[in-house]
C-alpha positions as CSV (number, residue, x, y, z in Angstrom):
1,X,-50.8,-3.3,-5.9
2,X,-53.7,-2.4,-8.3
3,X,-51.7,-3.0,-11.8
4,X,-50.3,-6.5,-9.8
5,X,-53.6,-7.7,-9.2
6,X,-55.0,-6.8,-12.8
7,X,-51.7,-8.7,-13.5
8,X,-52.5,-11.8,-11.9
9,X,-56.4,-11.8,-13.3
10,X,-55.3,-11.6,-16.8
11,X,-52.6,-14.7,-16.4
12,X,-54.8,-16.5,-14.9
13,X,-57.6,-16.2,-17.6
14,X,-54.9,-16.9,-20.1
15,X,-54.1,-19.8,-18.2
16,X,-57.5,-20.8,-18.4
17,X,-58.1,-20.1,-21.7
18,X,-54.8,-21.8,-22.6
19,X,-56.3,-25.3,-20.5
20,X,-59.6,-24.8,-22.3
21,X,-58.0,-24.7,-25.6
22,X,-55.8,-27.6,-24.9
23,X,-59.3,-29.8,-23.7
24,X,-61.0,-28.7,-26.6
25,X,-58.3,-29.8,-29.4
26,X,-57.9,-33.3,-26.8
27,X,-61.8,-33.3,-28.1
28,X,-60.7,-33.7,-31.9
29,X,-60.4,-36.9,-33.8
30,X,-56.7,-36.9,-34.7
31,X,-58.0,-39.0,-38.1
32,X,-59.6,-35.7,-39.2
33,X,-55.8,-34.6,-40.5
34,X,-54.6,-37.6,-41.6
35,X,-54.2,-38.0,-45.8
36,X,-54.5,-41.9,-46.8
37,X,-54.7,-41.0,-50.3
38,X,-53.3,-41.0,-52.6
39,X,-50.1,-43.3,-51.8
40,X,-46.2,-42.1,-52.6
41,X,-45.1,-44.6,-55.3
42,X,-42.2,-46.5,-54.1
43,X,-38.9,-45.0,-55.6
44,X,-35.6,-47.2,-55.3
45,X,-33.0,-45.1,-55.0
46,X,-29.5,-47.2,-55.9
47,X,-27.8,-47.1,-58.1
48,X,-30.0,-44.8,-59.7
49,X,-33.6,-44.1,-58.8
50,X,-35.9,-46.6,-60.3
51,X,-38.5,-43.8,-61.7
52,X,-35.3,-41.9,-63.1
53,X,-34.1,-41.7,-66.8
54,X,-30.9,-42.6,-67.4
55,X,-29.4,-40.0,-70.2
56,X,-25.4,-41.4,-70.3
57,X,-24.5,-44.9,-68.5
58,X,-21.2,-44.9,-69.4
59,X,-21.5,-47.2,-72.6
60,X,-22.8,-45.2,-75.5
61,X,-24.2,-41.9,-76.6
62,X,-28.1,-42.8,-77.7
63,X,-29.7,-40.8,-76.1
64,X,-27.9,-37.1,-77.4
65,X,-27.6,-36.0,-80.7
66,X,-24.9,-33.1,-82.3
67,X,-26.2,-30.4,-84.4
68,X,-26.5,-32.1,-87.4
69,X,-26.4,-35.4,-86.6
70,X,-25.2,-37.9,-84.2
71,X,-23.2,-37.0,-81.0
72,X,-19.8,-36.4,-82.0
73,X,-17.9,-36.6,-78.7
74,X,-15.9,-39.6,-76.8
75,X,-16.9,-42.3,-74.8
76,X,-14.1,-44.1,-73.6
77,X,-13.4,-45.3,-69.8
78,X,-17.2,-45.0,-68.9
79,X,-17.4,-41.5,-69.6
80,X,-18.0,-39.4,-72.7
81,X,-15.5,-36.4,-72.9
82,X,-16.4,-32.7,-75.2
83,X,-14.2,-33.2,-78.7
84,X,-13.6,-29.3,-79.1
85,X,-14.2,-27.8,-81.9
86,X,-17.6,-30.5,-83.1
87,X,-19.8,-28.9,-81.0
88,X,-22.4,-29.0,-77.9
89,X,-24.4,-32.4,-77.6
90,X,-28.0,-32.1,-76.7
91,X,-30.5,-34.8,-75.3
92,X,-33.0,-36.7,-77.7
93,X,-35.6,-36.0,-75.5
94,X,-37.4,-32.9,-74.0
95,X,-37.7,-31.9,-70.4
96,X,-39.9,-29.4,-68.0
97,X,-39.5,-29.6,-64.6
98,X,-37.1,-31.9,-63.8
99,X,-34.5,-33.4,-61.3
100,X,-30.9,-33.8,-62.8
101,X,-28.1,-36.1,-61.5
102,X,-24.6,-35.1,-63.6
103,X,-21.0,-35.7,-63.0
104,X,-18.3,-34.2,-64.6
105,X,-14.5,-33.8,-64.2
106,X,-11.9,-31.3,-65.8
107,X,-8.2,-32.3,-67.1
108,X,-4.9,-31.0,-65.7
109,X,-5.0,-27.2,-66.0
110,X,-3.8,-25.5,-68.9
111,X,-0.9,-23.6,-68.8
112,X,-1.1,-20.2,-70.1
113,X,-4.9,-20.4,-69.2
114,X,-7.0,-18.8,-66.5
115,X,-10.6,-17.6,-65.7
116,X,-13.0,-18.7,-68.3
117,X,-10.8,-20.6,-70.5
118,X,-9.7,-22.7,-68.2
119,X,-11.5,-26.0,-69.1
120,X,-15.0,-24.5,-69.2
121,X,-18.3,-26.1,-70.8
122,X,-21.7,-25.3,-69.2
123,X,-25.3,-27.3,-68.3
124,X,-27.7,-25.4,-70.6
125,X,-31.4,-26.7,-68.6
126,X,-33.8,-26.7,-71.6
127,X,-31.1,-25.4,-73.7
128,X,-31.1,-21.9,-72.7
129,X,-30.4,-21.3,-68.6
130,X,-26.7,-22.4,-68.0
131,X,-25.5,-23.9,-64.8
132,X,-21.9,-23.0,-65.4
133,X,-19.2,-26.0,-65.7
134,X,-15.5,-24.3,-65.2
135,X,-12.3,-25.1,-63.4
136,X,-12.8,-23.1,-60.4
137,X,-10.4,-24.9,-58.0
138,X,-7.9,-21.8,-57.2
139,X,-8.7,-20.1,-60.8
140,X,-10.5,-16.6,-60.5
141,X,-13.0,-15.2,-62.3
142,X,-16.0,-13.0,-62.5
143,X,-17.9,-14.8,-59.6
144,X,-21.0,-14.9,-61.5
145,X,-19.0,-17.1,-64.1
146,X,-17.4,-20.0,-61.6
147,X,-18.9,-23.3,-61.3
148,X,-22.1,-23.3,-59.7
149,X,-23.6,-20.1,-60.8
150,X,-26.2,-19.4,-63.1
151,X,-24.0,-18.1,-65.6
152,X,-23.9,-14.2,-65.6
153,X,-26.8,-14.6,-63.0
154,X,-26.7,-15.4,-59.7
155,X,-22.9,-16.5,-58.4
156,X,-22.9,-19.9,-55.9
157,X,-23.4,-19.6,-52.2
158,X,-19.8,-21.0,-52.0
159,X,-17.4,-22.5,-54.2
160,X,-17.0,-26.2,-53.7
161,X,-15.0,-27.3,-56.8
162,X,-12.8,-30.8,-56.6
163,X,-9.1,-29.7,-57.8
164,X,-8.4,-31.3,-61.8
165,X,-8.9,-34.8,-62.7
166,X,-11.4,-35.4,-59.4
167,X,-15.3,-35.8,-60.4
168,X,-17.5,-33.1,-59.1
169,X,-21.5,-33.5,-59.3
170,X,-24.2,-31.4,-59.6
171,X,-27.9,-32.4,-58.3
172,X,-30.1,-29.8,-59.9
173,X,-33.7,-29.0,-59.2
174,X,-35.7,-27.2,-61.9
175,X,-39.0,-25.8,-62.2
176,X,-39.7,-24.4,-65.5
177,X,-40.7,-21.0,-66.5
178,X,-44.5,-20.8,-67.6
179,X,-45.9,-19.0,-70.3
180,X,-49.9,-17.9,-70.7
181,X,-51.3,-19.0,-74.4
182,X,-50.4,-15.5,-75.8
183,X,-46.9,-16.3,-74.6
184,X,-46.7,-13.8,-72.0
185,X,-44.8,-15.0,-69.2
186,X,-46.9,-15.9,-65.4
187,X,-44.1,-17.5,-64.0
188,X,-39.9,-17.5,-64.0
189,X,-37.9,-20.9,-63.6
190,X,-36.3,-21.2,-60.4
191,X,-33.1,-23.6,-59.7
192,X,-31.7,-25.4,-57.0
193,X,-28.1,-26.7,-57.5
194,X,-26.0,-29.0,-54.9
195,X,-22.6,-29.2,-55.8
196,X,-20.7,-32.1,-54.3
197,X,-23.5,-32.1,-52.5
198,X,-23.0,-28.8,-51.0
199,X,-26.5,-26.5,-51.5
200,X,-24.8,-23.7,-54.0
201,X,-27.9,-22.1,-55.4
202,X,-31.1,-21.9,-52.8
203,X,-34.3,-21.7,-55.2
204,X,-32.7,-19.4,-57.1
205,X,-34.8,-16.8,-59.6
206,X,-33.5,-17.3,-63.3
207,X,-34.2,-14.1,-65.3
208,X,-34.2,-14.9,-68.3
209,X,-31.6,-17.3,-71.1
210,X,-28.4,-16.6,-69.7
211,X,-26.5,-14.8,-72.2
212,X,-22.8,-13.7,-72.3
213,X,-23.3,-9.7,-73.5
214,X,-26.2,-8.0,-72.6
215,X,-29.4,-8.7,-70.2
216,X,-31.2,-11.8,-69.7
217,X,-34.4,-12.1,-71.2
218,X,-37.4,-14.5,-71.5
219,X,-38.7,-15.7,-74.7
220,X,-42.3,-18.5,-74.8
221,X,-41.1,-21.8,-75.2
222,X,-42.6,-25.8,-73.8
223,X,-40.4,-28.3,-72.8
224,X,-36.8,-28.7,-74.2
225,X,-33.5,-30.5,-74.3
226,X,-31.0,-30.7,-71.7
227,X,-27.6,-29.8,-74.0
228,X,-23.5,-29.7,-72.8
229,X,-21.1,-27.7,-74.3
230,X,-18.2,-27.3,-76.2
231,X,-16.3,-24.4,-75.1
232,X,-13.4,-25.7,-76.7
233,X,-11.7,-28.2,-73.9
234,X,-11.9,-31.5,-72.4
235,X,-14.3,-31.9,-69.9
236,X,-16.1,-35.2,-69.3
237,X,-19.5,-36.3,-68.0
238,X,-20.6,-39.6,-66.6
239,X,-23.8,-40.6,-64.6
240,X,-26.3,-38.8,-66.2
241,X,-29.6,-39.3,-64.9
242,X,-33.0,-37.3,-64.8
243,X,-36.5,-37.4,-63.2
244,X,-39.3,-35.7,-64.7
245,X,-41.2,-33.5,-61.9
């Protein structure tokens, strides 16, 4: 009877307190947490946000360059297509943070071919952290080597590849690495990835360039190009867009 009583005098002072609490915050001025400034701009967001910049519309090759010169690959169709053997394209322009809109599409499958050559080419985010490109409808491989992974990295959540000849997209999210003026690093680049707009990489860590043999590693760098590769095979690209963060 004791403990029941003690019970009921420390619910009811909760209950009390709970009441006073609840009177007190009626007391504040709900203005006091309201933000006025500054104001969101105003985005349009079809066909292609209006703040966004478009890298590849379909009707020419401007804004990439090849190694040595201009971009040596196809546009035909609306779509520019890897001509093996002339090499990775990379954009004109540098990037940090960034959000990237890209489209891409693998032929008919190779006969003969499996795993990694099996119509591969890769997303290289300022040139050295690859979001990996790959024919991954029924084709295994290492699973930190499908589409969607950070190559040798982190493998997808789940594999959501298109079969050959459909369009797949990626919707990447990238914050940058940072670097302190000595060039040690404060900070690694973390990635977000939807493919066909399934979530495939959740904020994921990058540890370093991605690298085929050995461990990744980090080495000072700014801003960067966004560059495509050639891995030898015909894999296309179309509706390439990016916003700066």
């Amino acid at each position: 009877m004791k403990f029941m009583k003690k019970l009921f005098a420390v619910l009811s002072l909760s209950a009390v307190a709970s009441l006073t609490t609840a009177q007190d915050n009626n007391q504040i001025d709900p203005k006091l947490t309201e933000f006025w400034e500054p104001v969101p701009a105003v985005v349009t967001p079809d066909p292609v946000p209006s703040d966004a910049i478009v890298l590849f519309d379909g009707t020419n090759l401007e804004a990439w360059k090849g190694k040595d010169g201009p971009a040596p690959w196809t546009v035909k169709n609306g779509y520019m297509t890897v001509n093996p053997g002339k090499g990775g394209i990379s954009t004109k322009q540098s990037f940090c943070d960034m959000q990237l809109h890209i489209e891409w599409r693998v032929p008919e499958k190779t006969p003969g071919k499996e795993g990694q050559q099996q119509n591969n080419s890769g997303v290289f985010l300022q040139g050295r952290y690859e979001v990996q490109v790959l024919d991954s409808y029924e084709n295994r491989t290492y699973s930190n080597g499908q589409a969607g992974s950070v190559y040798k990295q982190s493998l997808p959540l789940v594999n959501a590849m298109k079969p050959p000849t459909h369009w797949n997209t990626y919707d990447i999210i990238f914050k940058a690495p940072r670097f302190s003026e000595s060039g040690e690093l404060t900070s690694k680049a973390h990635v977000t990835v939807l493919h066909n707009g399934v979530l495939v990489q959740n904020h994921t860590e990058i540890q370093g360039g991605t690298t085929y043999r050995g461990q990744p590693s980090y080495s000072a760098h700014g801003c960067a190009p966004i560059f495509l590769q050639d891995h030898g095979n015909y894999v296309s690209f179309k509706n390439i867009w990016v916003r700066e963060l």
